[in-house]
C-alpha positions in Angstrom: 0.0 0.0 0.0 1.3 3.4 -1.0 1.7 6.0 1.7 -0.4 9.2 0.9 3.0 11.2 -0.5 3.0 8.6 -3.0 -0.3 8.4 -4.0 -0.7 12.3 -4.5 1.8 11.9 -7.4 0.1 9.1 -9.4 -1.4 10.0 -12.6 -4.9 8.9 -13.7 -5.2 7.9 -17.0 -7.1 10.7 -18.1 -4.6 13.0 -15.9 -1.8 11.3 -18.3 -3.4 12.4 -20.8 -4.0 15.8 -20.2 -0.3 16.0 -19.4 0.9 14.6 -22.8 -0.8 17.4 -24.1 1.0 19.8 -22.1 4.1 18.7 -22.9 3.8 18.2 -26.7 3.9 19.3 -29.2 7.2 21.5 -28.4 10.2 23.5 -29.7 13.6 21.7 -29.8 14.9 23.9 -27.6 13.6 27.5 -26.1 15.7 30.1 -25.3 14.0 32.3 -22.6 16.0 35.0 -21.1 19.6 34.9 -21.3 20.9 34.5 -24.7 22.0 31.1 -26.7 22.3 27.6 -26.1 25.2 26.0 -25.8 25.1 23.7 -29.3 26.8 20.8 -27.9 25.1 20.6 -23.9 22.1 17.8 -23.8 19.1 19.0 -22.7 16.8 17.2 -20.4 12.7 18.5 -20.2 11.2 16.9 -17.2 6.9 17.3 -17.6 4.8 16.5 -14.2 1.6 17.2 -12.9 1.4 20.5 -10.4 1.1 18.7 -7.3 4.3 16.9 -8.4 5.8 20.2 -9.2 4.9 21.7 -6.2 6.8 18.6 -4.3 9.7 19.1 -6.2 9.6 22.9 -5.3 9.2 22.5 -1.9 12.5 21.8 1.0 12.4 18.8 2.7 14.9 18.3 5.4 14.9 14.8 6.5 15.7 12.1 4.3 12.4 10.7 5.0 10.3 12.9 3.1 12.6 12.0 0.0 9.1 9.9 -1.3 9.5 8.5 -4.7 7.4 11.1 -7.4 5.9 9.2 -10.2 6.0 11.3 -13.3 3.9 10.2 -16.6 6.0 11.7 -19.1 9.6 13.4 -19.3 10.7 14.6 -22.4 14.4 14.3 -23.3 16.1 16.4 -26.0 19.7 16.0 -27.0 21.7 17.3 -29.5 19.6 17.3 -32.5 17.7 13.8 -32.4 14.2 13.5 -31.6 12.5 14.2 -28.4 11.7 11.0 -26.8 8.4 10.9 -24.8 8.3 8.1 -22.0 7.0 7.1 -18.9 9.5 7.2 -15.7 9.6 7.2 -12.4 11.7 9.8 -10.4 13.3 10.4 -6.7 14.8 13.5 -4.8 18.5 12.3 -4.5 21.0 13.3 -1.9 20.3 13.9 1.7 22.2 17.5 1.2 21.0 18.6 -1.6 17.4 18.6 -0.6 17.6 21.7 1.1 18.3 23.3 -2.3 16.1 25.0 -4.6 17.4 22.7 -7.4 16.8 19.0 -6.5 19.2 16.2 -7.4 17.1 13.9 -9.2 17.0 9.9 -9.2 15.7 9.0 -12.7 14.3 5.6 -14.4 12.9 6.0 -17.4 11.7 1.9 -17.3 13.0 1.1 -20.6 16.5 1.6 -22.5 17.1 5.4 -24.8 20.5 6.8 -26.0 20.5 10.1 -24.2 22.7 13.3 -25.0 26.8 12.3 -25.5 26.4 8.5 -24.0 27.8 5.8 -26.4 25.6 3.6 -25.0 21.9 3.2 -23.7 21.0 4.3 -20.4 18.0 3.1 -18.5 18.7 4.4 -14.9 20.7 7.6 -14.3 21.4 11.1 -12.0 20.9 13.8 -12.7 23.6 16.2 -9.9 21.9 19.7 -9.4 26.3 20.9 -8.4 24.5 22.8 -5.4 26.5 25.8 -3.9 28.0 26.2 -7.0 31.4 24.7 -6.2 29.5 21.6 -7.3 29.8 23.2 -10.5 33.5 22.5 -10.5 34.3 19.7 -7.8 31.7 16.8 -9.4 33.2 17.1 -12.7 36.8 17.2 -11.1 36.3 15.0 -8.8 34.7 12.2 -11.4 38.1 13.2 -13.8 40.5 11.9 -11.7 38.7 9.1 -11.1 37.7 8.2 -14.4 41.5 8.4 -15.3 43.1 6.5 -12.5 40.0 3.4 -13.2 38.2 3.6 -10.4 35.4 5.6 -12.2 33.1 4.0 -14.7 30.5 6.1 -15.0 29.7 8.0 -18.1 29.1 11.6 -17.6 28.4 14.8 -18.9 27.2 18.3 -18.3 23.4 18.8 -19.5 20.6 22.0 -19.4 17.3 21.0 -17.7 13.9 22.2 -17.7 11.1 21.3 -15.4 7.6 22.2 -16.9 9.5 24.5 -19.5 10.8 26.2 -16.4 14.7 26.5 -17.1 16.5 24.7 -13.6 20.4 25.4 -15.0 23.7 23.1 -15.7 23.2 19.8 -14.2 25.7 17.0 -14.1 23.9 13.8 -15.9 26.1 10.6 -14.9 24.8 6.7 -14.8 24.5 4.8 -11.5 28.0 3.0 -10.5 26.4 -0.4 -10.4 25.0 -0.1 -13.7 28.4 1.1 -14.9 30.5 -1.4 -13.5 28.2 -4.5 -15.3 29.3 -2.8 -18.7 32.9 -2.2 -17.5 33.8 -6.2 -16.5 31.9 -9.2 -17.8 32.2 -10.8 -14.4 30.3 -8.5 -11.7 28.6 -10.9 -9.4 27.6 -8.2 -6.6 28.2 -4.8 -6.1 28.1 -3.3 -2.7 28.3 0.2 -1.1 29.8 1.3 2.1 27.2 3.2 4.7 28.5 5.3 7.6 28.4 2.3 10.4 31.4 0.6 8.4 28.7 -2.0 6.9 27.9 -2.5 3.1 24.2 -2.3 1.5 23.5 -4.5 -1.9 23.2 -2.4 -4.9 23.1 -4.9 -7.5 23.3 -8.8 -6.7 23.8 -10.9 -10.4 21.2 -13.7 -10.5 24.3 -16.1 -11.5 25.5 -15.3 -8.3 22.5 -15.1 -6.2 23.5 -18.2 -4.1 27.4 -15.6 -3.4 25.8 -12.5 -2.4 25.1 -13.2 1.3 28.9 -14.6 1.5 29.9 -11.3 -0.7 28.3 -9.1 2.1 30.3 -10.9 4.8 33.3 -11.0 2.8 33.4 -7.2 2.6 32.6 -6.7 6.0 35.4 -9.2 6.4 38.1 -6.7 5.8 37.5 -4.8 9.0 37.9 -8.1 10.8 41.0 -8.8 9.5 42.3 -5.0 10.7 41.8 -6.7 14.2 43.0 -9.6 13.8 46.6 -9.5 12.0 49.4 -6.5 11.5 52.2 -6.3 8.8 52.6 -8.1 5.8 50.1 -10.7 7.2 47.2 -8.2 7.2 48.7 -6.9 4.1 48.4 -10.1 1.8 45.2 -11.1 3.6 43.6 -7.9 2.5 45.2 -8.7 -0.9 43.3 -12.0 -1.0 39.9 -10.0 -0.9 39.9 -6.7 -2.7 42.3 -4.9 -5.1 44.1 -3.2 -2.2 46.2 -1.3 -5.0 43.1 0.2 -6.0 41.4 1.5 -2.9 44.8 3.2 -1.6 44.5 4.8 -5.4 41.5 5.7 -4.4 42.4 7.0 -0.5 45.3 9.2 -2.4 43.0 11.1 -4.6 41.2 11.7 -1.7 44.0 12.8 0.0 45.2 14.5 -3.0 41.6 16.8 -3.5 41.1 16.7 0.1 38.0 15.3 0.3 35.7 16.2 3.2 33.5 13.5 3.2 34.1 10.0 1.7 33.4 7.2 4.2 30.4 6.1 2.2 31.2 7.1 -1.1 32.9 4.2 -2.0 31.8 0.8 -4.2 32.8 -2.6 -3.5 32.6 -4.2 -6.9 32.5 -7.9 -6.0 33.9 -9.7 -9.4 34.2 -13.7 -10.0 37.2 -14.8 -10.7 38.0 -18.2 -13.3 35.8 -21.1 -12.2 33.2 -18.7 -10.6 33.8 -20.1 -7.6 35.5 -17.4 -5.5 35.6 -13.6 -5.7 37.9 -10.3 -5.8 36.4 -6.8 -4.9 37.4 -4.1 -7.0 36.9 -0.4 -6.1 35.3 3.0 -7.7 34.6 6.2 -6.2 31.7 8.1 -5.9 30.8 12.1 -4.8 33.0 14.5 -4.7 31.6 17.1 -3.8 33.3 18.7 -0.5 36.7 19.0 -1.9 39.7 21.3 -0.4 38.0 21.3 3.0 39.3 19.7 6.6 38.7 15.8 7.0 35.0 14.6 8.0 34.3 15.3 12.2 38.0 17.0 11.4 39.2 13.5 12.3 43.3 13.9 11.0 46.0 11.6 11.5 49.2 12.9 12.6 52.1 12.2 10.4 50.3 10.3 7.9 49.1 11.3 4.1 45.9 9.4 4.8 43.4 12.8 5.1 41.4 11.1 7.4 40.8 8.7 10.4 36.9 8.3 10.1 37.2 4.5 8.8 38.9 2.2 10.7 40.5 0.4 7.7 41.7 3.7 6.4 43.3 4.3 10.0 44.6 1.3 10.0 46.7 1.8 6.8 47.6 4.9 7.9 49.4 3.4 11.3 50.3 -0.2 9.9 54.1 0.6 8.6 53.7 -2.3 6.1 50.0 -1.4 4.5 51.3 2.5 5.0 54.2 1.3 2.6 51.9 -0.2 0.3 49.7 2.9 0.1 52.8 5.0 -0.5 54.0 3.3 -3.5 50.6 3.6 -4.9 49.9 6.9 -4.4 53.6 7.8 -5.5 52.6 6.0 -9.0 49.4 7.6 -9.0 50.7 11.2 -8.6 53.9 10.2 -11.2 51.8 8.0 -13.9 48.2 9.4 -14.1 48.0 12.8 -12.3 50.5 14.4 -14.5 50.3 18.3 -15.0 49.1 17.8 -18.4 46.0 16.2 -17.0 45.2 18.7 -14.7 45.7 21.6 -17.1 43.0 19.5 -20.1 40.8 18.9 -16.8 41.0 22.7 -16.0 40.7 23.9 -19.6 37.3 21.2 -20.3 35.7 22.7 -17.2 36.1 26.3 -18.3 35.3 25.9 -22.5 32.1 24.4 -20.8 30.9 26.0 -17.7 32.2 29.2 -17.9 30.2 30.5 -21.0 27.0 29.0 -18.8 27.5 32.1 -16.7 27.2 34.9 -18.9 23.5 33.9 -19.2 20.8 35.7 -17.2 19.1 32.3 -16.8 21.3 30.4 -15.6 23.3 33.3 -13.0 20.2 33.5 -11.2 19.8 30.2 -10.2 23.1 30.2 -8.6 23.3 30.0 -4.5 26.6 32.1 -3.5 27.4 34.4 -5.9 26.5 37.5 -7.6 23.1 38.0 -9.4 24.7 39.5 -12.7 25.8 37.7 -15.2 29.1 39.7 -15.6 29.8 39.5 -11.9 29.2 35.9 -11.5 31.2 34.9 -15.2 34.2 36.1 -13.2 33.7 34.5 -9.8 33.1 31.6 -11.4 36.6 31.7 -13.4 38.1 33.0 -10.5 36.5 29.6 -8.3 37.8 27.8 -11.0 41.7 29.0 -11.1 41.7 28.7 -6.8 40.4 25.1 -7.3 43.1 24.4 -9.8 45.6 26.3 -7.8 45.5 24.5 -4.6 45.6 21.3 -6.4 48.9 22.1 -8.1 50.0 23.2 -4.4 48.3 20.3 -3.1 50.4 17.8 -6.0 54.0 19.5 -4.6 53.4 19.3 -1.3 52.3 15.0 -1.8 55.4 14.8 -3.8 57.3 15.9 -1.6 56.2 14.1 1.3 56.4 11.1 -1.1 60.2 12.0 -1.4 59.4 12.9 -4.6 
């Protein structure tokens, strides 16, 4: 039985109806107030009934009023092909974000459509509203570093997005990490996420493996046991014998690197099987980074130590084990020398500014903005100037790591 937030945002037939006729037929693309689209930014239309609209308008400020709105229709237009009418089902994303104006939205349009730049179809997806404007930078950084050392499958792109011909700004559109993983390796069996109380929730369990998943769960939770249990090259090649432990202190360096204020549970387990499907490795991708160049979580440091922060007790561990710190060392020290080279970070900086940069020279889009000026020609330089401080303290951030690294 639905509760009563869910039923207010089911469509009649008839009320279907009537809302395929408000949504169709349309322009490609309108303008409104602020000058030219951008030729080569997807554009997303979301259509819904008032009462839905007025959900989505409102604030919600506990995660329990983050009901699931069911939407008849949403329109997508990208780049030139054909608007694409279907039915889909929607959520309010994020337990930050919801005290924005612009929602993060949790989209599933129930069947499979090539949308925008993907080169492939896309069933389930994000849509990241880049709240407090940093977003507009740290996502798309964040998801570049990751994407280049492996540990970020996801496809993703910057997109427009209207919601009942109302204009809601830049959005990040990206795919959901378990989705992205089954296209990335052949062999996913399960695919877990960390939560805050150093357990794992299922986020995708492959029927092959149905019988696995349980044992997956325990196998994952598994690694904190073994922090208790052994020290040294012990824990070191027991860890090994689970997860790519190579890959997750990749992962702990970038957040170390970007300074990351907030990653305990933004990270994937990847469970896949190995030859004879019989036993399992997890491999590891990032997710969220929003919070970037800002003290650790609960400012939880650890002295002498390159790990930013102590929050997770397998993280801390690393950080005080001299072995596993060893281990982390060497892969951060052929992260920093092999994939975050200065001619990444300068095509990372550049792609972020051809993009969003032009975004705010436009009425339309300035005024959506949460921290900074109102007029376009204000805001177009705070944006560049957020931009060159981001990309600043990195380079900063990259010479101090090196150093440290004895670099």
């Amino acid at each position: 039985m639905q509760n009563a937030a869910h039923r207010l945002f089911l469509l009649s037939a008839c009320a279907a109806a009537a809302l395929a006729l408000r949504c169709g037929p349309f322009a490609p693309y309108d303008v409104g107030e602020g000058g030219e689209k951008s030729s080569e930014l997807g554009v997303l239309r979301l259509y819904m009934s008032d009462e839905a609209e007025a959900f989505f308008r409102t604030t919600p400020q506990v995660r329990e009023n983050r009901d699931i709105v069911y939407l008849t229709n949403i329109v997508a237009s990208f780049n030139g092909r054909s608007d694409t009418l279907v039915n889909a089902e929607v959520n309010l994303h994020g337990e930050h974000g919801v005290q924005f104006a612009r929602k993060s939205l949790e989209i599933d349009l129930g069947s499979k459509h090539r949308l925008f730049n993907h080169p492939d179809v896309v069933e389930e997806f994000f849509i990241l509203a880049l709240e407090e404007d940093s977003g507009y930078v740290h996502y798309y950084m964040g998801a570049s570093f990751l994407q280049a050392a492996g540990l970020w499958h996801n496809h993703f792109e910057y997109i427009e997005v209207y919601l009942n011909d109302t204009y809601e700004g830049l959005y990040l559109f990206t795919e959901k990490t378990q989705n992205s993983a089954r296209k990335a390796y052949n062999n996913v069996a399960s695919v877990l996420r960390r939560d805050y109380n150093w357990g794992f929730y299922e986020k995708y369990c492959n029927e092959r493996y149905a019988a696995y998943c349980p044992q997956l769960h325990r196998a994952a939770r598994h690694t904190y046991e073994l922090t208790d249990l052994y020290t040294g090259a012990l824990l070191r090649d027991s860890l090994m014998a689970i997860m790519r432990l190579d890959n997750y202190c990749r992962w702990l360096a970038l957040n170390t690197l970007l300074q990351n204020g907030d990653y305990l549970d933004e990270v994937f387990f990847i469970a896949l099987a190995l030859p004879g499907d019989t036993s399992f490795v997890f491999d590891i991708a990032g997710w969220d980074y929003e919070e970037l160049f800002v003290p650790p979580h609960d400012n939880l440091k650890i002295d002498n130590s390159l790990v930013y922060c102590g929050q997770d007790s397998l993280d801390a561990t690393i950080a005080r084990d001299s072995v596993l710190y060893a281990f982390f060392e060497d892969n951060f020290r052929s992260l920093m020398t092999e994939v975050v080279t200065d001619a990444l970070i300068d095509s990372i900086q550049q792609e972020i500014e051809r993009i969003v940069l032009p975004q705010f020279q436009r009425a339309m889009v300035v005024k959506l903005m949460d921290n900074f000026s109102s007029s376009p020609g204000a805001a177009y330089q705070e944006m560049r100037d957020l931009i060159t401080n981001r990309f600043w303290r990195l380079r900063r951030r990259k010479e101090y790591v090196l150093s440290a690294l004895g670099q």
